[in-house]
C-alpha positions as CSV (number, residue, x, y, z in Angstrom):
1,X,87.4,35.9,-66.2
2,X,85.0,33.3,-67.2
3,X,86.4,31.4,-64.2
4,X,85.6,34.0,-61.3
5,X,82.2,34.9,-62.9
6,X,81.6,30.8,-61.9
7,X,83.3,31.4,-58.7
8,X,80.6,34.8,-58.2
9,X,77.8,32.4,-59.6
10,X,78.3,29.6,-56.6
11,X,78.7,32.6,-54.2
12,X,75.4,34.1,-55.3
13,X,73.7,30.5,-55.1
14,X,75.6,30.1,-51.7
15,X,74.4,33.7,-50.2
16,X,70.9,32.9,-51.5
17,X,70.8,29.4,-49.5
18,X,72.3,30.2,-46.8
19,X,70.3,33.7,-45.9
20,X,67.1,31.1,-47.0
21,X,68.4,28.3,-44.2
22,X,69.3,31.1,-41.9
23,X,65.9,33.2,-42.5
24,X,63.9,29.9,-41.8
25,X,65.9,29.1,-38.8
26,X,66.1,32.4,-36.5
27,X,62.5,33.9,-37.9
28,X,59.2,32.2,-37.5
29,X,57.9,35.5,-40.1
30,X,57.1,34.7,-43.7
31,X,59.2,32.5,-46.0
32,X,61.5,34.7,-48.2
33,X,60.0,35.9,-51.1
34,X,62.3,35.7,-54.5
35,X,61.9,37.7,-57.5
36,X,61.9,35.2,-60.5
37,X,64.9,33.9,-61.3
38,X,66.2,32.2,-64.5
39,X,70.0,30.7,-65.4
40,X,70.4,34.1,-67.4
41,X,69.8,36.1,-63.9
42,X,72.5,33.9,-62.6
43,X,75.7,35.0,-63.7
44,X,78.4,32.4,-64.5
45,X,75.8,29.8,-63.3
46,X,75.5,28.8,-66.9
47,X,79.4,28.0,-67.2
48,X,79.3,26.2,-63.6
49,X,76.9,24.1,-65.0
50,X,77.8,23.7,-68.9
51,X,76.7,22.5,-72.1
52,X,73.2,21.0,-72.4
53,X,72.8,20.7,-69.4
54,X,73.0,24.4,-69.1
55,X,70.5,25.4,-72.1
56,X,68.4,22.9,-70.0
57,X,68.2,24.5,-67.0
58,X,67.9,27.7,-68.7
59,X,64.3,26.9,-70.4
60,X,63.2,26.0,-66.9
61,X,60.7,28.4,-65.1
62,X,61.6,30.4,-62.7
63,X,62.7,29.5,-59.2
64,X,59.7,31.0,-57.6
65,X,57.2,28.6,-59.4
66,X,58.4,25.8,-57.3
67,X,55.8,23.8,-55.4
68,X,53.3,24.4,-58.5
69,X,51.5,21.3,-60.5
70,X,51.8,20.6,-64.0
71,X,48.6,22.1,-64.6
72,X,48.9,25.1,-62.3
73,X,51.8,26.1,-64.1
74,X,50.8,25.5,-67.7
75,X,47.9,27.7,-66.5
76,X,50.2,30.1,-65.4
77,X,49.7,30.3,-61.8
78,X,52.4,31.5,-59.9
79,X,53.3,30.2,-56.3
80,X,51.1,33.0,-54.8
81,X,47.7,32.0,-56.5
82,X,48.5,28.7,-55.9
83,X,49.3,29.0,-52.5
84,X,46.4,31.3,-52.0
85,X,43.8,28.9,-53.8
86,X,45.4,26.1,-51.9
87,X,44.4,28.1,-48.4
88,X,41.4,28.8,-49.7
89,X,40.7,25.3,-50.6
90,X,41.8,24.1,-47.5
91,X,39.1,27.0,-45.5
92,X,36.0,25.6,-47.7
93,X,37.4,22.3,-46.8
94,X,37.3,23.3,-42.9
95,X,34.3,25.4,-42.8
96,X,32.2,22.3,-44.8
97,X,33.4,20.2,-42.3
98,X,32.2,22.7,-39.2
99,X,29.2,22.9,-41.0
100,X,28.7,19.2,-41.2
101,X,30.1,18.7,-37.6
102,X,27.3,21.5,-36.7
103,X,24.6,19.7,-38.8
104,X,25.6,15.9,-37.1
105,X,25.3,17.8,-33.2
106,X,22.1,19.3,-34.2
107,X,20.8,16.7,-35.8
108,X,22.0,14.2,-32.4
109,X,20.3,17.1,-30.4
110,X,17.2,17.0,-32.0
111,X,16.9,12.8,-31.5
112,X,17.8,13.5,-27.9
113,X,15.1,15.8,-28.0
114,X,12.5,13.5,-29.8
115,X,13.9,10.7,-27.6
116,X,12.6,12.5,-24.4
117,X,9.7,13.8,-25.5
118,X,9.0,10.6,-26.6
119,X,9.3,9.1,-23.4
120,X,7.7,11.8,-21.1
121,X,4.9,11.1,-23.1
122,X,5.2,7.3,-22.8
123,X,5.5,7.6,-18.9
124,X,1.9,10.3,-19.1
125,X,0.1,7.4,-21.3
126,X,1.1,4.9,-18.6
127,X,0.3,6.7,-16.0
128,X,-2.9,7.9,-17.3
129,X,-3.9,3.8,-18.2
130,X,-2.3,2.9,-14.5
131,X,-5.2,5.8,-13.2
132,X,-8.0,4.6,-15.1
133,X,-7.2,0.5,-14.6
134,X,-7.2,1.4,-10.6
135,X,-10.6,3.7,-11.5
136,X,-11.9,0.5,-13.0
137,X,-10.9,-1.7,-10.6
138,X,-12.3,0.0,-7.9
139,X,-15.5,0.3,-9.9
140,X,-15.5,-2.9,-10.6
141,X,-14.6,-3.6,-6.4
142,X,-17.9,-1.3,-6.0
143,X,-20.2,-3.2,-8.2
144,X,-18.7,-7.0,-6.4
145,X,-19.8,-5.3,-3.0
146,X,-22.7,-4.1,-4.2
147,X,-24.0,-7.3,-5.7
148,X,-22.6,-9.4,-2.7
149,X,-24.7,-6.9,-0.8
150,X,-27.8,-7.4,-3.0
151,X,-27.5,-11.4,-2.5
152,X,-26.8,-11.3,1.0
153,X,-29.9,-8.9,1.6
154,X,-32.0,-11.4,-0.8
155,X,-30.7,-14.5,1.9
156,X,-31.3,-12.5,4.4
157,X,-34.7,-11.5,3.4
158,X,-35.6,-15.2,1.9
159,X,-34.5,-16.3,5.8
160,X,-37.3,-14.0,7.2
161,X,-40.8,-13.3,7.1
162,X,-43.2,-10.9,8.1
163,X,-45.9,-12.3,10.9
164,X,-48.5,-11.7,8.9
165,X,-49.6,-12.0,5.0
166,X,-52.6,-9.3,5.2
167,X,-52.7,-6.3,7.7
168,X,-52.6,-2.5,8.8
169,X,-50.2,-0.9,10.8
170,X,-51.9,0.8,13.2
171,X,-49.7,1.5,16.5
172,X,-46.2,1.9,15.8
173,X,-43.5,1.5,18.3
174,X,-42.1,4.7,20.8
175,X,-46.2,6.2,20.5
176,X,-47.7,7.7,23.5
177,X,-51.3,7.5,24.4
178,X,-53.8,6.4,27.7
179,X,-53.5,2.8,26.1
180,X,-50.0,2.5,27.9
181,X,-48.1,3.1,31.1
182,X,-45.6,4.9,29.2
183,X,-45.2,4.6,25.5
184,X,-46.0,1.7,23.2
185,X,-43.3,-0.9,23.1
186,X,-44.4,-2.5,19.9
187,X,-46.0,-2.5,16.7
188,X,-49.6,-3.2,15.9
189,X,-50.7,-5.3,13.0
190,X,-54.6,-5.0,13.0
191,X,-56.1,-8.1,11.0
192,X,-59.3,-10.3,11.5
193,X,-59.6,-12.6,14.4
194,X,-57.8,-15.8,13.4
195,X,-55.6,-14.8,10.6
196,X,-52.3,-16.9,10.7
197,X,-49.4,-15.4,12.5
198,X,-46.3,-16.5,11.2
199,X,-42.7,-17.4,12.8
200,X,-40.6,-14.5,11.5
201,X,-37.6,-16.8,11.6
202,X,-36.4,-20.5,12.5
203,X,-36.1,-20.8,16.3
204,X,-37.4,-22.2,19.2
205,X,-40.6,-21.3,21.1
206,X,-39.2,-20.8,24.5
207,X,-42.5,-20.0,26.3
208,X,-46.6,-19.7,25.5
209,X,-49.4,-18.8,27.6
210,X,-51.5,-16.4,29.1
211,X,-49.5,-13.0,29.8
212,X,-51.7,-11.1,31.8
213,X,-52.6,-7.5,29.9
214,X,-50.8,-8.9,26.8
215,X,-53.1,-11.6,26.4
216,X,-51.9,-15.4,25.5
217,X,-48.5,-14.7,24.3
218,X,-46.0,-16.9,22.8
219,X,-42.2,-15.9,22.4
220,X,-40.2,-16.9,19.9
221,X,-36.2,-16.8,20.2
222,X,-33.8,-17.2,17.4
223,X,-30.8,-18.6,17.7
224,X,-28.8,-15.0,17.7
225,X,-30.8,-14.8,21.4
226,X,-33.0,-12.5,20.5
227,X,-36.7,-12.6,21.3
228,X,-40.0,-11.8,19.4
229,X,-43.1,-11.6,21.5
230,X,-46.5,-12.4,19.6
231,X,-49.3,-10.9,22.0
232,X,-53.1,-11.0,22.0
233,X,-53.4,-14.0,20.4
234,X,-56.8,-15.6,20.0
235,X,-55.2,-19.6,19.9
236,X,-51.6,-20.7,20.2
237,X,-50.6,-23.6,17.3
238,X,-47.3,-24.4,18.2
239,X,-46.3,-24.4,21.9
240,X,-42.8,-26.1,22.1
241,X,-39.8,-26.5,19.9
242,X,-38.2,-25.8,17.1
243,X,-40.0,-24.1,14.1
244,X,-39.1,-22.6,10.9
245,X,-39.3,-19.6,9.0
246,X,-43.0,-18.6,8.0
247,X,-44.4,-21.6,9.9
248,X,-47.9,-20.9,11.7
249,X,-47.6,-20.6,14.8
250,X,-51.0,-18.8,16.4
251,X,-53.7,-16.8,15.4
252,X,-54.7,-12.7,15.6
253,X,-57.3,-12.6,18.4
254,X,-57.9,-9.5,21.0
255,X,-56.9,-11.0,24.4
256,X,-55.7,-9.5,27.3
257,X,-55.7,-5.5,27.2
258,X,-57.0,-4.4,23.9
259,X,-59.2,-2.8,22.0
260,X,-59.7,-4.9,18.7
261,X,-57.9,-7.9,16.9
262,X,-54.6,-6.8,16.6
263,X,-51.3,-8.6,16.8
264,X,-48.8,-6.6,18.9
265,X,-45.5,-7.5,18.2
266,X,-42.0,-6.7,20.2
267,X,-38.6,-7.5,19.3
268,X,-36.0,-7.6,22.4
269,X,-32.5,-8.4,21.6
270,X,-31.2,-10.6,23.2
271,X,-34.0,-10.9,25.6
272,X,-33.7,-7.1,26.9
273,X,-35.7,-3.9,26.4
274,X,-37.9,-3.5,23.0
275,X,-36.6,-1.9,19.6
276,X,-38.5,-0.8,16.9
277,X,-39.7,-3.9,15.3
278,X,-39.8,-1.7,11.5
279,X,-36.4,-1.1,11.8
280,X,-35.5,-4.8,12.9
281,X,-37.3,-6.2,9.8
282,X,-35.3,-3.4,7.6
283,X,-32.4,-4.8,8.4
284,X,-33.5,-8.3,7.8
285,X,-34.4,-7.0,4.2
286,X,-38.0,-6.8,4.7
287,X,-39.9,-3.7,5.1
288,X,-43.5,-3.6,6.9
C-alpha cells in the first residue's frame, strides 16, 4: 500500500508539472496559481523521498513562497506581496526615471531657449552699435567736409580782396535809372578821389586807358579768364603785367560819365556779359 501511495505521490508531482509546463506553453494568461503546499499535502511524497531527507523537506515552506528573499519570507510575505511590491517598485522606478527624463528635456529646452534669446539679443546689440558707428562716421564725414569747406573758403578768401579798404555801396548791379541805357551793369563803391583801388586777385592787366563814358579804365584778368573792369579812375598805377592780390593798382576818381567819385566795378567771366560782382565776391569768401 505504502508502495502505490509513492507511485500516486510521483503522479500527483507529475500531473502538477506537466499541467504547469503545458499551461505556460499553450496560454500567454497568468502563471498557475498553487494553493500552499507542504510534504504532508503530498501523499506518499514523504516515503518517495525518505528518512531525513524527508522531515527536511517537510519543515520547508510552502511551494508557493518560491521566488521570495530571506528577508521577505522571514517577514512573512508571500509570493503575491512580493511580486506586487516588486511591480510596484519597479513603477516608482520607471515613473522617477520619466520624471527625470522630463526634467533633463525641459531643462535642454530651456538652455535652447536662453541660447536664442541670447543671441537675438547679441545680433540687436550689434546691429544697434553697426547703426550708430555708421551715424558717427557719417557725422564725423560731415564735420571733415565741413572743415575742409571752412579752410578752402579761408584760402579762397585769403587769395582775394575787395577793391577797396573804405567805401559805400551806392549802385548795385541789375538797377535801373536815366544814369544808364538799360540797367546798371556794375557795382558802385563811392569813396574820396584818390583812395587806393586794389587788384582783387593776382593776374595780369591786359588793357588801361581812357574808355570813353567809363572814364580811364583798367581791366584786370585772372588767370581763370575772367575779367574785372575798374572804371572812373582818377590815375592808373599799374598799366602792364602781372600783379598780385591787394596790390594798388589806380585810384577812385570821377572820369568819364558820372556823377561823383565812385569806383564802378564789373566782373565778366570769361570776358563776356557782366554778373553781379556781390555775388562773385561771395563766392570768393568775401562779402561787400
Amino acid at each position: 500500500m505504502a508502495r502505490s501511495g509513492a507511485v500516486l505521490g510521483v503522479g500527483v508531482i507529475a500531473a502538477v508539472g506537466a499541467g504547469g509546463m503545458a499551461t505556460a506553453k499553450d496560454s500567454p494568461q497568468a502563471p498557475l496559481s498553487l494553493p500552499d503546499l507542504s510534504v504532508q499535502d503530498v501523499p506518499g511524497l514523504d516515503t518517495l523521498v525518505g528518512g531525513s531527507d524527508a522531515a527536511a523537506l517537510a519543515n520547508r515552506a510552502p511551494l508557493t513562497q518560491a521566488g521570495l528573499t530571506a528577508e521577505e519570507a522571514a517577514g512573512g510575505t508571500d509570493a503575491g506581496e512580493a511580486l506586487r511590491a516588486r511591480i510596484m517598485r519597479q513603477a516608482e522606478r520607471q515613473q522617477t526615471a520619466a520624471e527625470e527624463s522630463d526634467r533633463l528635456a525641459a531643462e535642454q529646452s530651456a538652455r535652447a531657449k536662453a541660447a536664442e534669446a541670447a543671441s537675438a539679443k547679441k545680433a540687436k546689440a550689434d546691429a544697434e552699435k553697426k547703426k550708430a558707428e555708421k551715424e558717427a562716421e557719417r557725422k564725423a564725414a560731415e564735420e571733415a567736409a565741413r572743415k575742409a569747406e571752412e579752410k578752402r573758403l579761408a584760402e579762397l578768401a585769403a587769395s582775394y580782396a575787395l577793391p577797396l579798404s573804405s567805401y559805400t555801396i551806392t549802385s548795385s548791379f541789375g538797377a535801373s535809372g536815366s544814369l544808364w541805357s538799360s540797367t546798371h551793369t556794375g557795382q558802385d563803391f563811392a569813396a574820396p578821389t584818390g583812395t587806393p583801388v586794389k587788384a582783387v586777385h593776382g593776374g595780369t592787366i591786359t588793357e588801361a586807358g581812357w574808355a570813353g563814358s567809363y572814364g580811364y579804365r583798367i581791366i584786370l584778368t585772372l588767370d581763370d579768364g575772367t575779367e574785372i573792369w575798374y572804371n572812373h579812375l582818377s590815375s592808373m598805377t599799374v598799366t602792364s603785367g602781372k600783379v598780385t592780390t591787394g596790390e594798388t593798382i589806380g585810384r577812385v576818381g570821377s572820369t568819364g560819365n558820372s556823377t561823383g567819385p565812385h569806383l564802378h566795378l564789373e566782373v565778366r567771366p570769361g570776358g563776356g556779359d557782366p554778373v553781379d560782382p556781390a555775388a562773385w565776391f561771395r563766392e570768393h569768401g568775401k562779402n561787400i
